[in-house]
N, C-alpha and C positions, 0 to 999 in steps of 0.2 A: 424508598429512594431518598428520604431526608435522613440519612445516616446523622449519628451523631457518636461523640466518642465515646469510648474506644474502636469501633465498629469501623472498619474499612471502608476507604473513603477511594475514589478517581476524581479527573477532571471534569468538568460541569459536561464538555462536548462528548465524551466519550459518555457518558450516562445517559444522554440526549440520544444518540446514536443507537446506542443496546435501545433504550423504549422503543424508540422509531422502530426497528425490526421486530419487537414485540408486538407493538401495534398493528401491524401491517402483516407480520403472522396468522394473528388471531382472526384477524377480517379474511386473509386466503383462506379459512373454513368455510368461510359462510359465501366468500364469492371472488374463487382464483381467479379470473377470469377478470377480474377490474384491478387484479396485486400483483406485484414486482414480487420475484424472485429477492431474498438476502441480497443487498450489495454489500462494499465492504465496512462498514457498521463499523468505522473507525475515522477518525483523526489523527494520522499518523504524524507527530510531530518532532524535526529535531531541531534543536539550540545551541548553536554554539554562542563559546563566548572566551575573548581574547585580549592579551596584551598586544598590540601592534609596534613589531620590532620595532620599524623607523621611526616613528613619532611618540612610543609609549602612551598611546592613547586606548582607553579599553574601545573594543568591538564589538558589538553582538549581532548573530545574525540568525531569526526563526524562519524556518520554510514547514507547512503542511504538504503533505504529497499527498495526492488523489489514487483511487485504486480503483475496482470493477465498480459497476453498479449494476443491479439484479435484471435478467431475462423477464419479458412480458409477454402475453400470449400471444402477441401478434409481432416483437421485435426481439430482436437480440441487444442486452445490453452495450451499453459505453462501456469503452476501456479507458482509463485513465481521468479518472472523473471524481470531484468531491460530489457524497451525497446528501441529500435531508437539507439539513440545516449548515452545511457547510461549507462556503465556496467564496478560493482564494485566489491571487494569479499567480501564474505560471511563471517566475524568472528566469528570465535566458539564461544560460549557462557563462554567453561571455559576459553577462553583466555582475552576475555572482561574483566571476574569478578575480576580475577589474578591482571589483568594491573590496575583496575580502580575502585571505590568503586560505584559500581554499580552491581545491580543484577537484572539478568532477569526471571521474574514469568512464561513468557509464550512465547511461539515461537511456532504458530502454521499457516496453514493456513486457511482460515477463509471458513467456509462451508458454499455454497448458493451463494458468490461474482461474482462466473463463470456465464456469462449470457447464459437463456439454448438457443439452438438451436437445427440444425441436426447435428454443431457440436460446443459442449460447450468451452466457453471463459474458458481463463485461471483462477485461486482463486488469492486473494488478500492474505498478511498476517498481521497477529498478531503479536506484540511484545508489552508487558508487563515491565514495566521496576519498581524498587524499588531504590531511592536514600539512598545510606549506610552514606550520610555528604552531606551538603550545597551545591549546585552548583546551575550555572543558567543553563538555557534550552532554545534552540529554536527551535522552530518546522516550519519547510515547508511543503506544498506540495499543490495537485492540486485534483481537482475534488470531492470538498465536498459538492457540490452542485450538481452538474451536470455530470449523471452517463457516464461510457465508452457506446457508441453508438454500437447496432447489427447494423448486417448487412445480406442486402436479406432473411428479416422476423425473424432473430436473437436479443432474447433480449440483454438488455442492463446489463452491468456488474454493481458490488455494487461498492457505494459509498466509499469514505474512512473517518476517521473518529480520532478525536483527545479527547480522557475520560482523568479524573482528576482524582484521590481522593479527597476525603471529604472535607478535608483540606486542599486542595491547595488553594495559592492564586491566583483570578482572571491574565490570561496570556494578556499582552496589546502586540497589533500587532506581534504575535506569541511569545514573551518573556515571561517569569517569572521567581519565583526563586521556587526549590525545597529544602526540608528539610529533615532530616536525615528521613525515612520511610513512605516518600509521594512516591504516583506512579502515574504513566502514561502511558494511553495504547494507541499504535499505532498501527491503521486498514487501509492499503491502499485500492487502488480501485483495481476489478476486471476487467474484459475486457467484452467485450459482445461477442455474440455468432452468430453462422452463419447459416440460413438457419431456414426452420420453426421447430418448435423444434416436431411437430407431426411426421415430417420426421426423424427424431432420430432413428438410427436401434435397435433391441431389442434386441440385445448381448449386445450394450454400454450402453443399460438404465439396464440393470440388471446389470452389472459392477457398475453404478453411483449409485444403491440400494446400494448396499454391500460397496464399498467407504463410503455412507453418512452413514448406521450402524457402522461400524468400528471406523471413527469418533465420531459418536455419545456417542461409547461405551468408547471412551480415553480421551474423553476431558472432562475439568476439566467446574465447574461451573461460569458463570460468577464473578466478585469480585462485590458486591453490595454496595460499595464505591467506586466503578468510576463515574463520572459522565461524561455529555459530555462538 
């Protein structure tokens, strides 16, 4: 883990992050029953950074988003959560928009990301974003390949995920630049889930009906100009 060059290098948190589930793997061998499911074993991060039309003064603005954290044998995960070693607050949305010429389409947490078990992993979320003027953007995070792991017959949590609009220009090694009414939507990972999910009691699978209707019935349509 002390890379040195040429050898492929991440950010410190996200290295911190892969251990932590490494760690805490290894020990669910020797004793699931005291270990968390994978959570999202990331620090999803993005960075804008701007000219500000009216004033010409530069901008910048960094937000970490929170995502699942892993089922336990006796709870179901958080949804929308930093984990480990990670934990930021939360900015209102209208204090975001106020401060910075940015607006956000959607903030929601993402249904289905929880992985199921006897007790389901935390959700990942959504954040939507519309650029109001020119800035760059960079995006982090971890686990776009390779889902949060269940744990003692618990699935595995979702993916997370990086969509463009139409019109963005291709991002080289997570950079590009945004234009006044491009967007980008940001989907972190879920966690996985603990336990076989046949074992799920049936007051909490009737609750997780009525959860996934309720959703269903409030969220908005996908934007069919994002790409990924």
């Amino acid at each position: 883990m002390n890379a040195t060059h040429p050898a492929a290098v991440n950010g410190r948190t996200s290295t911190c992050q892969r251990a932590a589930d490494l760690v805490i793997g290894a020990l669910a061998q020797a004793a699931p029953e005291r270990c968390i499911a994978a959570g999202n074993g990331s620090c999803t991060t993005a960075s804008f950074a701007g000219i500000d039309p009216q004033d010409g003064r530069l901008w910048v603005y960094l937000e970490t988003v929170g995502g699942g954290s892993g089922a336990r044998a006796g709870k179901d995960g958080l949804d929308g959560v930093h984990v480990h070693m990670t934990n930021t607050s939360n900015l209102p949305v209208e204090a975001l928009e106020i401060e910075y010429p940015l607006t956000v389409l959607r903030y929601e947490l993402v249904e289905g990301s929880g992985g199921a078990g006897r007790f389901r992993g935390g959700m990942g979320l959504r954040r939507v974003y519309r650029a109001e003027a020119e800035c760059q953007l960079r995006l982090d995070g971890s686990r776009l390949f390779t889902p949060p792991w269940g744990l003692n017959g618990g699935h595995p949590g979702g993916r997370a995920a990086f969509q463009f609009g139409d019109n963005v220009e291709p991002f080289v090694n997570g950079s590009g630049r945004l234009r006044a009414g491009d967007t980008v939507e940001i989907i972190t990972p879920g966690a996985g889930g603990y336990g076989a999910p046949s074992e799920r009691d049936a007051t909490a699978v009737e609750r997780d009906l009525v959860d996934e209707q309720i959703h269903l019935a409030t969220a908005e349509r996908p934007n069919p100009q994002l790409r990924k």
